[in-house]
N, C-alpha and C positions, 0 to 999 in steps of 0.2 A: 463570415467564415473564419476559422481560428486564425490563418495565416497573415489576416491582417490584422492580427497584435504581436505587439512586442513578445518575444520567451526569452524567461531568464534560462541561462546557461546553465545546461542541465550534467546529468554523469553518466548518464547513457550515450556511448559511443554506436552511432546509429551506421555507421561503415562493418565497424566490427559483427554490428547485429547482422548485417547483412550477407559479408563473408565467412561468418560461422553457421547459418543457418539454410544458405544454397541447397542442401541434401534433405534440408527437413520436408515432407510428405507434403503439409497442409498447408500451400500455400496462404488462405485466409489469414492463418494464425501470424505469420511472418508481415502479412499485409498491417495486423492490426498493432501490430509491435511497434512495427516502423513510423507509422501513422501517430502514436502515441509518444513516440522518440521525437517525431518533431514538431506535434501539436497538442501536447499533451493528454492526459486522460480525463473523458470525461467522467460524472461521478455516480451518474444518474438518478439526479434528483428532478422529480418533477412535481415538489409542491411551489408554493409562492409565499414571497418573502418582500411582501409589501409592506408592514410599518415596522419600522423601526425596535430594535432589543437590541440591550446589550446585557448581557444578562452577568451577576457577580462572579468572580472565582469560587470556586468549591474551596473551605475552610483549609488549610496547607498548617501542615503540623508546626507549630514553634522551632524553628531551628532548620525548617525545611524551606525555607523563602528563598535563600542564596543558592537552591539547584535549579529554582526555576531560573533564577535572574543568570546564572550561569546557562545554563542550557540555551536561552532566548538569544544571551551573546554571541555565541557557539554559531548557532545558526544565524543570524543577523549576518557575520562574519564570514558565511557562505555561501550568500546570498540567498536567504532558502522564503526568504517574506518579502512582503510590499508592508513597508510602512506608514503610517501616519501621524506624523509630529503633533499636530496641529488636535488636537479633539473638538475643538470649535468647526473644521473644515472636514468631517467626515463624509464621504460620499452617500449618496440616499437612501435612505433605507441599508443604512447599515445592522449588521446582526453581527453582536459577535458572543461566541458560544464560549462555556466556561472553561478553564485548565485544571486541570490535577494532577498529583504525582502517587503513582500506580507501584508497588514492592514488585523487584524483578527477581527471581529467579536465585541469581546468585550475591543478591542481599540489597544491591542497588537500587534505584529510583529512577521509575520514566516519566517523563511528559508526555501528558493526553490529552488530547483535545476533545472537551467532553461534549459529542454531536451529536448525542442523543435526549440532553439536557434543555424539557424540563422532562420530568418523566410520563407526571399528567397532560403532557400540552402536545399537539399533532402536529405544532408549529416549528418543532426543532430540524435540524436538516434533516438525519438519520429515517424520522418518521416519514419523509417528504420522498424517500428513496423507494422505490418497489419492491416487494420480495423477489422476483425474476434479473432485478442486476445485481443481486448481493446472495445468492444461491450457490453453493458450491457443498461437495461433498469428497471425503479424504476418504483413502483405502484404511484401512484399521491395522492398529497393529497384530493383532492375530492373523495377519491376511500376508503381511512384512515377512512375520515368524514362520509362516506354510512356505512361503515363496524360498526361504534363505535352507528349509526341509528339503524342498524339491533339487533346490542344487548340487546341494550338499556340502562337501569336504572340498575346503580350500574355496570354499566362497569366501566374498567379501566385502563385508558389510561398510557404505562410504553415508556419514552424515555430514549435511555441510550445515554452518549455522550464520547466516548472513546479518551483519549487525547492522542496526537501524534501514532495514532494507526496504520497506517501504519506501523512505527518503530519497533513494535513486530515481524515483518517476515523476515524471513531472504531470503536475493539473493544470486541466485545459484554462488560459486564462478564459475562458465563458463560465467558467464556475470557480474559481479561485475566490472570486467577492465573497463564496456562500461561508468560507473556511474562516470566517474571521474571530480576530481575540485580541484581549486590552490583557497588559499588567504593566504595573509602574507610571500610569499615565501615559502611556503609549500604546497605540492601537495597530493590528497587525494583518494580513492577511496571509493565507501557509499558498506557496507555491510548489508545493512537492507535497505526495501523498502525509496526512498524518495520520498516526493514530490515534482509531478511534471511530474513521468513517468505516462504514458498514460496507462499501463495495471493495474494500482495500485488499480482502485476502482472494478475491475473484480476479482483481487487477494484477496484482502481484503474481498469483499463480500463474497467468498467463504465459510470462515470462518464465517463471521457475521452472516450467514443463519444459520450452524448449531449450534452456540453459544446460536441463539435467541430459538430456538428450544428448545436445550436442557434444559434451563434455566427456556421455559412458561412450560415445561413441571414440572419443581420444583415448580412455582408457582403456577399451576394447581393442586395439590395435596390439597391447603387449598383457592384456590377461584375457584368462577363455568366460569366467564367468563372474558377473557382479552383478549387485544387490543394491541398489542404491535408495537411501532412507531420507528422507528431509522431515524434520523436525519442524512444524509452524508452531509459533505460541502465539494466542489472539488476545491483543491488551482488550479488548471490545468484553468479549465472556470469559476471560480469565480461565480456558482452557487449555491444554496440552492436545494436539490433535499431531496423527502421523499419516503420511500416505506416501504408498510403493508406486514408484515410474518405472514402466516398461523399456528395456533398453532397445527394444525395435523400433521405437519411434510410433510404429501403427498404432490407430484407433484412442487417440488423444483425447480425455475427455473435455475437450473443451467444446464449447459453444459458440462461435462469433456473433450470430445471431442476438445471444445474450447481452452484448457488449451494449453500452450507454453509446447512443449513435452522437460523432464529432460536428455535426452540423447543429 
């Protein structure tokens, strides 16, 4: 059972989840939040990961080595990995999948954790994952656009953009071994969601839905009508995807059923 391992200290405040989200409808959803607040998310992989890979970094541009070696500090620093000093003393059947750094948006550079790597081979995590825990579908922006039409005049339009947001959640240690990666001679495993796995924007939304909820519901107290937009970018398919939440809170498209079960 997850609760007899150790969790590193996470950034999800699971009190506060709890008393902002009392009014939300679906209980499930609150259930699976909370449940992931204090025993992490699982990722739901169900291939096997019986011999050993450690498979090389993807080629990293000349002059781009210092963002990885910066970035890995960064989080080291935050407790965000399990380390391994030792590469003689790796645990069994370790696999650790390759890094890259991905162009962002507004000209910077991310780290990815590439777990869909090899592309030919079935062995990688990503492939090991089902199409039913990594399904999700966004409202379209034409849909955004009709909705801010119907209101009309003196709507208003609210995008939030959460940085490195994935990173707020924590994985289940029963699958934290699967997330593993070497650079500099030192081997790592991610404790908090990266990017890159395929269930991350199904996880994530999770959260997003009731967050935005809870939220228009604070601003609905002193304005009559709002439109609220959330911007996801997927480092995975290197998409732009948008989707409109309803500020009544009903008919949530979530799933919990969908969810990777914590046992």
């Amino acid at each position: 059972m997850p609760y007899q391992f150790n969790m590193p200290h996470g950034q999800l405040n699971i009190k506060g989840w709890e008393r902002a989200s009392l009014d939300y409808p679906d209980r499930a959803v609150i259930t699976a939040i909370l449940g992931i607040c204090r025993f992490g998310a699982r990722i739901g992989y169900e291939g096997h990961c019986e011999t050993p890979m450690i498979y090389p970094n993807l080629p990293i541009a000349q002059g781009d080595e210092h963002l990885l070696s910066s970035d890995i500090a960064v989080e080291v620093e935050k407790n965000h990995f399990t380390i391994y000093p030792d590469p003689l003393q790796l645990p069994n059947h370790y696999t650790a999948s390759p890094l890259d750094l991905i162009d962002k948006s507004h000209g910077s550079k991310r780290r990815i954790h590439h777990l869909s790597y090899h592309p030919l081979s079935v062995s990688s995590i990503n492939s090991g994952i089902t199409e039913h825990f990594r399904t999700i579908s966004y409202s379209t922006i034409t849909e955004a656009i009709k909705a801010i039409q119907v209101l009309g005049k003196n709507c208003i339009l609210v995008k939030r953009d959460f940085e490195t947001a994935f990173r707020h959640i924590l994985v289940s240690p029963l699958d934290s071994p699967l997330l593993r990666f070497h650079w500099e001679n030192t081997y790592y495993s991610e404790l908090f969601l990266p990017f890159g796995l395929r269930t991350v924007p199904y996880l994530f939304n999770i959260f997003a839905e009731v967050f935005d909820c809870v939220t228009a519901s604070w601003v609905m107290a002193g304005i009559d009508r709002v439109t609220i937009l959330s911007l996801y970018q997927s480092a995975v398919y290197n998409q732009t995807k948008y989707r409109r939440l309803r500020l009544s809170c009903c008919n949530k498209p979530l799933t919990i059923s969908q969810l990777p079960s914590s046992s």
